[in-house]
N, C-alpha and C positions, 0 to 999 in steps of 0.2 A: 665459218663456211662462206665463201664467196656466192654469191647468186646474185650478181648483176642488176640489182633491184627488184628481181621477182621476189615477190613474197608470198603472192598464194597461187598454188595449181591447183587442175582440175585435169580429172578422168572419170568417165563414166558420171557416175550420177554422185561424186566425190567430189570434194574441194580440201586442199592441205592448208592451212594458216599457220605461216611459219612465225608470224609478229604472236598471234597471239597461241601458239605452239597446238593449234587444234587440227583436227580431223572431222568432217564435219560430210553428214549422206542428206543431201536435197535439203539444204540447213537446218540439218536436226545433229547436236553433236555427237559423237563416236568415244564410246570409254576407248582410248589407245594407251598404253602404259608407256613409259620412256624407252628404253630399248627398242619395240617395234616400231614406236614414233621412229628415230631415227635409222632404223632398217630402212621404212618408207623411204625417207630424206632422202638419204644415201642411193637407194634406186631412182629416185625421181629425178636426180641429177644425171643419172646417166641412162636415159630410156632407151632400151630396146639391145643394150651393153652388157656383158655380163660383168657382175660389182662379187669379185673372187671373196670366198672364207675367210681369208687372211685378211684382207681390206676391211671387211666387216669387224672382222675382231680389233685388229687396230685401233678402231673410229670407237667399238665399245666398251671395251678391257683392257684400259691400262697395262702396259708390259710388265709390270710388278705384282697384279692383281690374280692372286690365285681361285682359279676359277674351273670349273669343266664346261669349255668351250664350247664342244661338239653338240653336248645336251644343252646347254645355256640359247647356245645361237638357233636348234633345232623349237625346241621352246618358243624360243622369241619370233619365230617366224610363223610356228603356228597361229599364235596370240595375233599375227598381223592380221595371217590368212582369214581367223575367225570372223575377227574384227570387219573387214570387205566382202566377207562370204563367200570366199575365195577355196579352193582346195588344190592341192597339190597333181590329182589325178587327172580334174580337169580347169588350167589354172585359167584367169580370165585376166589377170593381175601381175600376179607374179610369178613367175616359172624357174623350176629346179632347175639347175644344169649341172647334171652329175660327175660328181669329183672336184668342178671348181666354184660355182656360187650361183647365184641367184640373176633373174635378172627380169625386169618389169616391161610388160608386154605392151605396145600399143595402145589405147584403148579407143574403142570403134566411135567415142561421140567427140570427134575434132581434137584428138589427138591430145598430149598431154603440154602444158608449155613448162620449158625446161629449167631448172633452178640453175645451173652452170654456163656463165658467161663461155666455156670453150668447147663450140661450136663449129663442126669441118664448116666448108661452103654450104657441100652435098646436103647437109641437115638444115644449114639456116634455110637452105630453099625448101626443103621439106617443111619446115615451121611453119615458114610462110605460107604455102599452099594449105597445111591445118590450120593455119588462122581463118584466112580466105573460107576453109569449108564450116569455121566458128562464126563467124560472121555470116555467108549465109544459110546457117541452120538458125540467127537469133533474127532474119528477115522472113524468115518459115513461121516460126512459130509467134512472131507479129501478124502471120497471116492465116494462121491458124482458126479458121471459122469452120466450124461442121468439119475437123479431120483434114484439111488441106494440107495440114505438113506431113500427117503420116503419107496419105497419100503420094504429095511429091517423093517424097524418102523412101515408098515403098513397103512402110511398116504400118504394122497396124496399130490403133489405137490403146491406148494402156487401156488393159480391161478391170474394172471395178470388183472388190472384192468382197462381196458381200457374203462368204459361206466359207468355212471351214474345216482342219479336220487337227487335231492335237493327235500327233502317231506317240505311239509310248516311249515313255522316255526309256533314254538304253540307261542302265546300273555300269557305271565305272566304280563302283564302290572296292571293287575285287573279292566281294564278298554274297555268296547267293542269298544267307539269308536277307539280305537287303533289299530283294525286289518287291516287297511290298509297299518300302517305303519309294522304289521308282513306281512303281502302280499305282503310289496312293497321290502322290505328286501330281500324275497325268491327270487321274480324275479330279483334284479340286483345280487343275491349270483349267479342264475342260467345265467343271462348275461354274468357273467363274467368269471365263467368256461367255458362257451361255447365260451371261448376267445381262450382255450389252445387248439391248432389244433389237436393234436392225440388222444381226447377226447371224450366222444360220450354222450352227455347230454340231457336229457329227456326237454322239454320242459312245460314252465308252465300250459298249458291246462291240460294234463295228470294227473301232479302232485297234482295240485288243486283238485281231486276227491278222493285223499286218507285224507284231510283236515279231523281233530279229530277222523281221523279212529282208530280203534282198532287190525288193521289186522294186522297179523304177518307180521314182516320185510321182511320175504324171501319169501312171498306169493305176497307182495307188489313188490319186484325185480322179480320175476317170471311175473307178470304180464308185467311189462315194459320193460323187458329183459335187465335188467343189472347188473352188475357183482356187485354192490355196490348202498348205501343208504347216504346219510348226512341225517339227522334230528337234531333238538335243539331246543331253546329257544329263545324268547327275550323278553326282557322289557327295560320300560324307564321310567323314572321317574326322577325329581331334576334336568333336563337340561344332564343327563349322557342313556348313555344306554349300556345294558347288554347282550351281546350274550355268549352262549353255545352251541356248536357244536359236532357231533361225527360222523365219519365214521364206518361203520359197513358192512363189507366185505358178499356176499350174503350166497353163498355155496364154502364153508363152513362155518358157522356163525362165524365171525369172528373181535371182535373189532379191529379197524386198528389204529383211535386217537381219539382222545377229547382234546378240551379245550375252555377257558373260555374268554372272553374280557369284559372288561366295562375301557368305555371309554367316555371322553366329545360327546354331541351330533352333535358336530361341526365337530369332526372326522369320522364321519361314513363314506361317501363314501371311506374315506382311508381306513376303515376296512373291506368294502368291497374286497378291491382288495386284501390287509391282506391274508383275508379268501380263497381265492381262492388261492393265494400261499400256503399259510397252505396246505391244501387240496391236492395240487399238488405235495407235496413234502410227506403226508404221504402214498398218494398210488404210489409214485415213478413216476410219470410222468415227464419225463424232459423237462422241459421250453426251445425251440426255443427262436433262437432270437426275430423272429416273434410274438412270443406268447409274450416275455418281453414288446416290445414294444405295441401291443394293452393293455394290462392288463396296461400299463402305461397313458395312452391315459385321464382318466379322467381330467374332468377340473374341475377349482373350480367354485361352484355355489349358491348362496343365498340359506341360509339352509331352512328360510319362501320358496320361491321358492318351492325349492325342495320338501318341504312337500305336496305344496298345487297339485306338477309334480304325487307324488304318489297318492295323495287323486284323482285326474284324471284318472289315470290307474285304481285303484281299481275301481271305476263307471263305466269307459267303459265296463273291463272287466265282468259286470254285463251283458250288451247285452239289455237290457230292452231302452224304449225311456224314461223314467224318468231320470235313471240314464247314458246315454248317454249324455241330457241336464245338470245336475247337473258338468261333466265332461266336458264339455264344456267351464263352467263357473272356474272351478278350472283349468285349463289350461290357460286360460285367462288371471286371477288370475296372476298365475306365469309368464309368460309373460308381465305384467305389472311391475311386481317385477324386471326383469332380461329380458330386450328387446333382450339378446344375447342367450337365452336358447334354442339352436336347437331343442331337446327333445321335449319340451315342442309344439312347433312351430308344429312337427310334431302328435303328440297327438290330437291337434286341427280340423289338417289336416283328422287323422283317423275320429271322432268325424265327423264330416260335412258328410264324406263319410256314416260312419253308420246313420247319420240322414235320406240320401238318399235311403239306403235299405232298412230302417225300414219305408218309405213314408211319413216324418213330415216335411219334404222339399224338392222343388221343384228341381228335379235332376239340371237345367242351374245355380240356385243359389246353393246349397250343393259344386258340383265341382267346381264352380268358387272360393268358400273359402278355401275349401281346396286344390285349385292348388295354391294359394293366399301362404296361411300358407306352404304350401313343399318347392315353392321357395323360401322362407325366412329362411327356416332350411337350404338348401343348400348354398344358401349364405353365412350362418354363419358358416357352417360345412361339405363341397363336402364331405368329408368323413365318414358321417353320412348312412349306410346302411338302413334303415329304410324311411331315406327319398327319396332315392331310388325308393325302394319299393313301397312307397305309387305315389309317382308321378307317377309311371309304371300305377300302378292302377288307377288311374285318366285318363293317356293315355287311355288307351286300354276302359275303360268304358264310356268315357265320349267325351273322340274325337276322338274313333277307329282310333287310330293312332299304328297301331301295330307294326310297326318296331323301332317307336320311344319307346314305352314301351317293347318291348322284351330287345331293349338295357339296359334301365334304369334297368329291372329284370338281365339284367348280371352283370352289374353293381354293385347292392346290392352283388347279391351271391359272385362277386370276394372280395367284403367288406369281408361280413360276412357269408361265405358258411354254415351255421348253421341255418340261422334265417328259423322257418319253416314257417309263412308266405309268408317269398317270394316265398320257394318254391312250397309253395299252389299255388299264385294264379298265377304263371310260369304255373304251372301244366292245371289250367283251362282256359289261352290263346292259349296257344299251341292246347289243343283240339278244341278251336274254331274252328280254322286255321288246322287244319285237320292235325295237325302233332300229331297223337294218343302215337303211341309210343317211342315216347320224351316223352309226358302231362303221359301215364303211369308209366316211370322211375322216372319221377320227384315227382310226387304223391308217390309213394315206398319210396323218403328219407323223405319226410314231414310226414310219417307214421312212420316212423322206429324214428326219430326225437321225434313224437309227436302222441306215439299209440294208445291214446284210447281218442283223441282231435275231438269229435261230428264237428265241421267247416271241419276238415281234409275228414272224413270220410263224410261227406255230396257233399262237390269236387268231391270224387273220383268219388261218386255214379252219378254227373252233366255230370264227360269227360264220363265214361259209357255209361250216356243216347246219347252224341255227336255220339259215337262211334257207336252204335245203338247194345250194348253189354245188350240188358232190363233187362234179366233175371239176368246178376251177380248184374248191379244194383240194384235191388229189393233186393237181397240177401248179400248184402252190406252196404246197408241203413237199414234196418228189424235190422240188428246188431247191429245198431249204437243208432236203436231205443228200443231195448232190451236194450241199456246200459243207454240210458238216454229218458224218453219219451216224454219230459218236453222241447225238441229244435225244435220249428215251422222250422226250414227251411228245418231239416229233411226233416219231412211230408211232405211240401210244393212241396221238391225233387219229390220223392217220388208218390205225386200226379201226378205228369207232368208225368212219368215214365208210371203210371196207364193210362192215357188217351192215349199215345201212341199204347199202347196193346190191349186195347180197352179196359179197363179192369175198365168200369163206378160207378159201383157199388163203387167197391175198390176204385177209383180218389176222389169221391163225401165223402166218408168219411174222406179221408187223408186232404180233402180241411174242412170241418168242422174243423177237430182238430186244422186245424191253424187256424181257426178264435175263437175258443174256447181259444189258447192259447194265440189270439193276444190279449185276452182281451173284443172281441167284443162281443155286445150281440145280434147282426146279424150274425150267423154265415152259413148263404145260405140257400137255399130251399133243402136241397140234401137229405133230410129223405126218399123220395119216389121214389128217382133212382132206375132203375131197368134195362134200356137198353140206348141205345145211344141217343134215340130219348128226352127220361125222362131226358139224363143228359145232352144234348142240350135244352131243357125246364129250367132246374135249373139255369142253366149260364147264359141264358136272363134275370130270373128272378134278377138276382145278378146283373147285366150288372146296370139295373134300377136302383137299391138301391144303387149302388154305386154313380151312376151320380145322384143320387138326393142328397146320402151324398156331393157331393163335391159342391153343392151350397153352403152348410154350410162349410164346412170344406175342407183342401189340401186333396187331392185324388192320389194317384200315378198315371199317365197318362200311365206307364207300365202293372198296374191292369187293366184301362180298354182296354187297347190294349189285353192283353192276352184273356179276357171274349169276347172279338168284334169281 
């Protein structure tokens, strides 16, 4: 290939090394494979031209070489596009020209310089004048004190990225049952960022609600308040699996990286942690030593295991009593597999607890298993925040031992000052115990953590009613239920809030909705409320049908204490 003695170009915040055949973004190198390597080439020699189908194939496929062309070259240009974080819809790089080929666009930071000696006039004077504006953009940012270049340039300052948000990854697998292993993927990509302490990462509740959205990126960062987005892919297939990632900087819309992994399926949680240095090094966040060593911290664990760890969380994460039980059994599962999997041990632990809320077991048996399952994740792993957490939780609920679960809650936090569980339900013992404004501050980061998480927002609206604040609660929960209408405990809240007030009417519906949502097809006498007296009549009547349910069936002994 002649090129005149150029050897490296630049576009954008790119550089090509044709000597030492790299691709290289603000000198960090760029996985490019050879075909789009040479796609690049091939455009860069003729910017702003269109470089025809034909040409392409020429330069890649041999005329002997039996090949399918159309997919091969479609292929290879994606792989480029990926690689620059480039798209086809709106290209910044490279642009379709439909029916005949390709062709590489301008790029706004001093133009590209050309790999092809054959050059009109019209262009060499073009070249020259993009020199002229390379030369003084590198007299700019010589003089770059306090933002002088943006300013002269008119732009604004690169903004720092200190907060996050991992949107779910999409399933290319072509297969549904495999979204929990795209689910379970997002949540340890979002574990493990929330490893790196100067970080501020959105948690999965949140994120979960932007799942096959269509919203724009920066609508979706405005929402969650952060300064940046990862989104990608995954699939698996043939024992391998496939990730694609890209950061994309909020305001200003801004790709920051991309790229691609496929790798055995045995390596994944290495890739995890991969990913997350990736990540961390394209928006410049400098790894603590502290931050090295947790991001190090993984252990090795039976891959079966581990699968059967996520098909567990994905159920839980349902919240329903079907799949609470199903999760149950897949944690089990894995724990059969691997008697040493902390994780898992604690998962079970959650599992027993949410049987207990949801009333399918009898709170002295529910907490006794899951105090059972936490101290066995602690024994296998003190250093396990999560199981922390959950044994606080079992304190404080189940043997009102409050000092002993306040500790366990500090305990987690000094793990893992991130986890917004703990900080929830920190948040709603401290109100107990009448320390409001702690349970307030602490509620504020499990918000700020995790902002539009219906559990979070249902807490806040519980210390509220403690506090005896009715009215923000009402106006607090109303929100929560504007954003989703479909969470009984909302309501539930909610209701309790209403009967305080005296507020009959309003209680007697919020308590239908959750028997509507529980499922039930009793869902109270409350249609004919109308005063206090009417909705003391309704709660007897309920009182009844409860205790005659529970000759048949476990009954929550908390339902009829509240009705009694």
């Amino acid at each position: 290939m002649a090129n005149n003695g150029v050897h490296t170009v630049r576009f954008g915040l790119f550089e090509l090394d044709l000597r030492a055949g790299e691709l290289r973004r603000n000198g960090a190198k760029v996985r490019l494979q050879e075909q789009p390597f040479q796609i690049l080439t091939m455009l860069l020699e003729h910017p702003g031209d269109v470089v025809t189908r034909e040409e392409l194939r020429n330069k890649l496929w041999p005329v002997d070489t039996f090949v399918d062309f159309d997919h091969g070259l479609n292929a290879a240009v994606k792989r480029l596009r990926d690689a620059l974080g480039d798209s086809a819809e709106s290209p910044r790089f490279v642009e379709t020209v439909a029916r005949r080929g390709y062709r590489f666009l301008p790029s706004v930071n001093g133009g590209t310089t050309p790999l092809s000696g054959k050059v009109g006039t019209k262009n060499r004077y073009l070249w020259l004048v993009a020199g002229l504006a390379v030369a003084l953009f590198a007299v700019l940012a010589a003089l770059n004190i306090s933002g002088v270049r943006e300013r002269l340039l008119g732009k604004k300052a690169a903004i720092r990225i200190e907060s996050i948000a991992v949107l779910p990854l999409e399933n290319l697998s072509g297969d549904p049952e495999q979204e929990y292993f795209a689910d379970g993927m997002t949540d340890e990509l979002i574990t493990q960022l929330a490893k790196i302490g100067s970080l501020r990462v959105i948690s999965r509740t949140s994120v979960m609600r932007f799942k096959s959205t269509r919203k724009p990126l920066a609508e979706i960062a405005r929402d969650l308040k952060v300064d940046a987005v990862v989104e990608g892919t995954i699939a698996r297939s043939a024992g391998r699996v496939r990730v694609t990632a890209q950061v994309i900087q909020a305001d200003p819309e801004n790709h920051v990286w991309a790229e691609s992994y496929d790798r055995p399926i045995g390596d994944v949680i290495a890739l995890q942690e991969e990913l997350a240095r990736e990540i961390a090094r394209a928006i410049r966040i400098k790894l603590t030593w502290s931050d090295q060593a947790r991001l190090a911290t993984a252990r090795p664990v039976n891959l079966e295991a581990y699968e059967l760890y996520l098909k567990g969380r994905y159920n839980l994460n349902k919240m329903s009593g079907y799949s609470v039980g199903q999760a149950t059994e897949y944690f089990s599962k894995a724990i059969a597999l691997d008697g040493n999997y902390a994780a898992a041990y604690v998962g079970l632990a959650d599992c027993y607890v949410r049987q207990a809320d949801l009333g399918h077991l009898p709170p002295s048996e529910a907490y006794e298993k899951a105090k059972e399952a936490t101290l066995r994740a602690l024994e296998i792993d003190n250093g396990l925040a999560e199981a922390h957490a959950s044994l606080a939780v079992i304190r404080a609920d189940y043997v009102w031992d409050w000092d002993g679960a306040g500790s366990e809650f500090q305990r987690a936090l000094e793990i893992d000052p991130k986890d917004v569980n703990t900080h929830q339900w920190r948040a709603v013992l401290l109100a107990k115990i009448g320390r409001f404004k702690e349970a307030t501050a602490e509620i504020a980061i499990a918000k700020e953590l995790d902002p539009l998480s219906l559990p979070v927002a249902t807490s806040e609206g519980e210390i509220l009613r403690y506090a005896r604040r009715y009215d923000e609660a009402i106006e607090e929960l109303r929100r929560a239920i504007d954003l989703e209408p479909s969470f009984k405990f909302t309501h539930a809240e909610l209701a309790r809030i209403y009967e305080l007030k005296g507020m009959f009417r309003e209680a007697a519906s919020e308590w239908s909705r959750v028997g509507a949502l529980s499922g039930s097809t009793e869902v109270g006498p409350y249609a004919a409320v109308r005063d206090a007296a009417g909705y003391k009549h309704a709660m007897q009547l309920w009182l009844e049908h409860l205790q005659e349910e529970s000759k048949r069936e476990y009954v929550s002994p908390i339902d009829l204490l509240t009705l009694a």
